[in-house]
C-alpha positions in Angstrom: -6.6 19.3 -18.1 -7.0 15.7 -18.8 -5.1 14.2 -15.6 -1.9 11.6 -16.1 -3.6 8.7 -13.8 -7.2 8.3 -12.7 -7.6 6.6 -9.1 -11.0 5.8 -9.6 -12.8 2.9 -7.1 -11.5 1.9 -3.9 -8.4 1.8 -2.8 -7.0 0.0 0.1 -4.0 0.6 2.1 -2.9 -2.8 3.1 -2.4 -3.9 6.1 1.1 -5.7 7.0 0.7 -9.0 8.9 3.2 -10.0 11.4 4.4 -12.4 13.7 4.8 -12.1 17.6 8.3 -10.7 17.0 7.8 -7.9 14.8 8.8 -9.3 11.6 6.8 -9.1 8.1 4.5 -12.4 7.5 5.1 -12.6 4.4 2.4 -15.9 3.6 0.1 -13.7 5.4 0.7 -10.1 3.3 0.1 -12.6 0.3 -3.1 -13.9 1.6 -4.3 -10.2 2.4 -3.3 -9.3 -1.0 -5.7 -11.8 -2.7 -8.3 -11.9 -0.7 -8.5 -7.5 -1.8 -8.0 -8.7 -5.3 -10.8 -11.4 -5.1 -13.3 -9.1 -3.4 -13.1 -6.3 -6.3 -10.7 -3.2 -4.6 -9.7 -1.3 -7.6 -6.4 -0.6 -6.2 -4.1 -0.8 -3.2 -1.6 1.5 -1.2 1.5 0.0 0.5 3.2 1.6 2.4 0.3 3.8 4.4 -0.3 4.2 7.7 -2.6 1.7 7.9 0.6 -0.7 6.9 2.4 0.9 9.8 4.6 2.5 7.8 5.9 4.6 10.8 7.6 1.5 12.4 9.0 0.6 9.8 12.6 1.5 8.2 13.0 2.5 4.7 14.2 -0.4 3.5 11.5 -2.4 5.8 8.9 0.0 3.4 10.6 -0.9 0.0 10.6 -4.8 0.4 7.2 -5.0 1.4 6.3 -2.4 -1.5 8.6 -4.9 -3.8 6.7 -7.8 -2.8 3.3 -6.3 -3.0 4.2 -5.5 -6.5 5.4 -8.8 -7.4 2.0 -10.6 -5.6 -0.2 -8.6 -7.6 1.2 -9.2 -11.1 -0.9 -6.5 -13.0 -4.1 -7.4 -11.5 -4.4 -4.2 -9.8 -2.7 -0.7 -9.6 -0.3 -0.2 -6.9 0.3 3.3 -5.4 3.5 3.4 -2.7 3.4 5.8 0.1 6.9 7.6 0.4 5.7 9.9 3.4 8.7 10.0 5.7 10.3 12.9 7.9 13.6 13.4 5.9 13.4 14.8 2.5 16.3 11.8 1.0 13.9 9.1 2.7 10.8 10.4 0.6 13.1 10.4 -2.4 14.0 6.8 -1.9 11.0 5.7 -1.2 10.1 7.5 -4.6 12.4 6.1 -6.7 12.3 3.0 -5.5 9.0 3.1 -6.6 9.8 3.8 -9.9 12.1 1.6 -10.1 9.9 -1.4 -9.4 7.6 -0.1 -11.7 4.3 1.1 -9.0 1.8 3.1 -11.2 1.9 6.3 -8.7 2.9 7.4 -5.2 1.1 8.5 -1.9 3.0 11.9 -0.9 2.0 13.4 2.1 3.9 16.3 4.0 6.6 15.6 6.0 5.5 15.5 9.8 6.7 17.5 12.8 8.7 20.1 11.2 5.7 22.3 10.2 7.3 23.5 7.0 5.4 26.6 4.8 3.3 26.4 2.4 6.2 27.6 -0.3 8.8 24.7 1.4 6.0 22.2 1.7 5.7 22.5 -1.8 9.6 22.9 -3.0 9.5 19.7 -1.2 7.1 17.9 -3.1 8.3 18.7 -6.3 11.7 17.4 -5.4 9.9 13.9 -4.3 8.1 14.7 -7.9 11.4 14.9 -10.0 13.0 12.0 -8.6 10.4 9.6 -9.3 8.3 11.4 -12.3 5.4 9.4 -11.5 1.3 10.2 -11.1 0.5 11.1 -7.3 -2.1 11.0 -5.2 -1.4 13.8 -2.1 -2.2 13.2 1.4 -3.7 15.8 3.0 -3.5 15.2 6.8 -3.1 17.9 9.0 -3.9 15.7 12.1 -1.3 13.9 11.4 1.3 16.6 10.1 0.7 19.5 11.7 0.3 21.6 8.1 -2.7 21.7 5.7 -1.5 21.8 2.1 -3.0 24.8 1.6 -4.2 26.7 -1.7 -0.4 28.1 -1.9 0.5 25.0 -1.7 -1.4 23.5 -4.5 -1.1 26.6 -6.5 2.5 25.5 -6.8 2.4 21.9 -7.4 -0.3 22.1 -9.5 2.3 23.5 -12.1 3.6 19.6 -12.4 0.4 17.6 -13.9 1.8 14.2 -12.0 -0.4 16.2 -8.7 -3.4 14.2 -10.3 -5.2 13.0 -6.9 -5.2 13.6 -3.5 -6.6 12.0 -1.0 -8.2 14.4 1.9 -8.1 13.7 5.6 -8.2 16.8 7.2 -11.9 16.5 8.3 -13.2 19.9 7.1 -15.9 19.5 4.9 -15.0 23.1 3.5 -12.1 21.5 2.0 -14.4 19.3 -0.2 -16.0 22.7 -1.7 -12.8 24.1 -2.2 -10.3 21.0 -4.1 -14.4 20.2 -6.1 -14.7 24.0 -7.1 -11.7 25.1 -7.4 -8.8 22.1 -8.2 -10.9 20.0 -10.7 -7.7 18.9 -12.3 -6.8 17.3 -8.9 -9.0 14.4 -8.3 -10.6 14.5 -5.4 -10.6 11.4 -3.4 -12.0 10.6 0.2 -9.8 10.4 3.4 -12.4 10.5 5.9 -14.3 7.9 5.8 -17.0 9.3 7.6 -17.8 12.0 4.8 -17.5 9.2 2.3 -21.2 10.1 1.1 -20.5 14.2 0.9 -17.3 13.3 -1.0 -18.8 10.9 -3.4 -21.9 14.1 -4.0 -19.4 16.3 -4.3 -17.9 14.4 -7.7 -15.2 12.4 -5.6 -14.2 9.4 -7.8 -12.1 7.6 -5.1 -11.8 6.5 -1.4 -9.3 5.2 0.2 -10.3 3.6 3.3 -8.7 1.3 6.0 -11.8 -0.7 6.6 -11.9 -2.2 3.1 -9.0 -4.4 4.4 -11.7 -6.4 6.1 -15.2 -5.1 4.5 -13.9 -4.7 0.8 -17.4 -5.8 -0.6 -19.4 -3.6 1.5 -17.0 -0.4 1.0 -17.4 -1.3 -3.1 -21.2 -1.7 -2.4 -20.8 2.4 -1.5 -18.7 3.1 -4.2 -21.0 1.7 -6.8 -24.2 3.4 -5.4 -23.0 6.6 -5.7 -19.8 6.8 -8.4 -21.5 4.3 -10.7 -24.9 4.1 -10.4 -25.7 7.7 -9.2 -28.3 6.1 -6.6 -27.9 8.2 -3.4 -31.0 7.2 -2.2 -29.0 3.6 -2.1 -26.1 5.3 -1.2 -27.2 7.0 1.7 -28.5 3.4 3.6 -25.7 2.1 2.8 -23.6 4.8 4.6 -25.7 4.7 7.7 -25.2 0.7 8.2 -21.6 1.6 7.8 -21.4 4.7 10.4 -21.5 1.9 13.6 -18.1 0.7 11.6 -16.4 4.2 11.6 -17.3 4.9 14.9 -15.7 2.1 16.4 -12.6 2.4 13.8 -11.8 6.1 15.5 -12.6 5.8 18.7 -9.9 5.6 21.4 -6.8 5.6 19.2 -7.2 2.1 17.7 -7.6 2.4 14.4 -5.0 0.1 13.3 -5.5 -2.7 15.6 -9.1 -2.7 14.9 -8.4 -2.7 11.0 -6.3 -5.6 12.0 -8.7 -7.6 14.1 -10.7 -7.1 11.2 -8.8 -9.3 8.8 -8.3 -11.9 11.0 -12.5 -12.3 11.2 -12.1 -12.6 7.2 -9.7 -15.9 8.4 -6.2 -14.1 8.1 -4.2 -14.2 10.8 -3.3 -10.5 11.4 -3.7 -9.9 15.2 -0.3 -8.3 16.1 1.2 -5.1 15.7 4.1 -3.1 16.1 5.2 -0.9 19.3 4.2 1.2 20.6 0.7 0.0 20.1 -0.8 -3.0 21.8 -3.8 -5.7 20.1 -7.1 -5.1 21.4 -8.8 -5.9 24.4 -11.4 -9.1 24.9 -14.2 -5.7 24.9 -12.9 -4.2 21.9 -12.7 -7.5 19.8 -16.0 -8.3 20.8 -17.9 -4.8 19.6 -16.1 -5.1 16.5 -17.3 -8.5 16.0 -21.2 -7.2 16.5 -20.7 -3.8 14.6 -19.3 -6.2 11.7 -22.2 -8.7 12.3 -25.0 -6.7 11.5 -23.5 -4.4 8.8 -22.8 -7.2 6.7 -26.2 -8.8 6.9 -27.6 -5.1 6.5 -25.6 -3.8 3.6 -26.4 -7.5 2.0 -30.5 -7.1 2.2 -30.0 -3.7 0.7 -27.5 -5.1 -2.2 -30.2 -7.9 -2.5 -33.3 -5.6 -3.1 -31.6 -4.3 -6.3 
């Protein structure tokens, strides 16, 4: 089955700058959003996690989705998460991305109530028929509490806008299963860790935080692998970037250290949102190294070809 959207590349859930107070920097979402465009992303995500999205009201999530949309001007494809607790909030996250005319959504299962399989995926399909647009899934039980489950996709799968998901629950068994067994669901890399096994295993996408900040070097992977089917290449650059996800998941700081990130690329993008705090002096200052050297790494490799 020839799927409705292909979310082939890299694909970056944007960050949101803010100011001291909590409110949307606007100038400084705009300059994110070029800088991902300049460096070659294929496509970006608002709305994510990475963006915060959990701090953020629903209408909060549909400006900055709106002005996302209006910065990138057909450049790029632009997926909106409408992961949310309440059933109605998905859905008006979901229309509203139609509405605005995004190319897909991001639909992950709702967290904390623990929902089946079955409802899991009655739920789903009502996010489905309100917005009639290609998604990507989000599986991440971390996160949720549920996997979505072979049930699960068993009963989506009857609407061909499932075309993608993105997989974050860890298990690399899960890679078999969505590669053997859900080839009409395009597999696409959520932990970024596993990037290499994903990419062998036929996955044409990743969407990965870091690419806010390393967007070169996170192509550099895609390319060696997806494009030029070079996992020799491939596999050095994946070990200059392991240093990177090690520091990204260690300690609970993934966003702030995504964030730190840009602002070494010269965009201000140091604070977030309560409850979490900006990294320490220690924390900014291992990033800064990790970065260092994988840069100048990854570039000798790049250069050699």
């Amino acid at each position: 089955m020839t799927p409705v959207f292909k979310f082939d590349g890299i694909w970056t859930p944007v960050v949101t700058p803010i100011h001291p107070d909590g409110t949307v920097r606007w100038d400084g979402l705009a300059d994110v959003i070029e800088h991902l465009i300049d460096k070659g992303v294929h496509g970006l995500i608002t709305g994510g996690s990475t963006g915060e999205n959990y701090a953020q009201t629903v209408q909060e999530r549909i400006e900055i989705a709106r002005f996302t949309h209006q910065q990138i001007r057909g450049r790029l494809p632009l997926v909106m998460g409408t992961g949310a607790m309440l059933t109605a909030d998905s859905i008006a996250l979901a229309t509203a991305a139609r509405d605005m005319g995004c190319d897909a959504i991001l639909l992950a299962s709702p967290p904390y109530a623990v929902p089946t399989e079955r409802e899991n995926a009655l739920n789903a399909l009502a996010i489905d028929r309100a917005a009639d647009l290609p998604i990507m899934l989000y599986n991440y039980p971390g996160r949720t509490g549920i996997m979505m489950g072979e049930d699960f996709l068993n009963r989506v799968g009857r609407s061909r806008n499932f075309c993608g998901i993105k997989e974050s629950s860890g298990d690399i068994n899960r890679v078999h299963l969505l590669a053997r067994d859900y080839p009409h669901i395009q597999l696409g890399c959520g932990m970024d860790d596993q990037a290499l096994e994903f990419f062998a295993w036929g996955a044409p996408f990743w969407v990965c935080g870091g690419s806010n900040f390393l967007p070169e070097e996170h192509v550099a992977l895609y390319e060696a692998c997806v494009v030029q089917n070079d996992f020799a290449k491939g596999r050095r650059i994946m070990s200059a970037m392991l240093p990177l996800m090690h520091v990204l998941e260690q300690g609970g700081k993934f966003i702030q250290t995504i964030k730190h990130g840009v602002t070494l690329t010269g965009i201000d993008c140091g604070h977030v949102r309560a409850p979490l705090k900006a990294l320490n002096k220690d924390d900014k200052r291992e990033l800064e190294q990790v970065v260092k050297v994988l840069k100048r790494t990854i570039a000798d490799i790049q250069a050699e070809g």
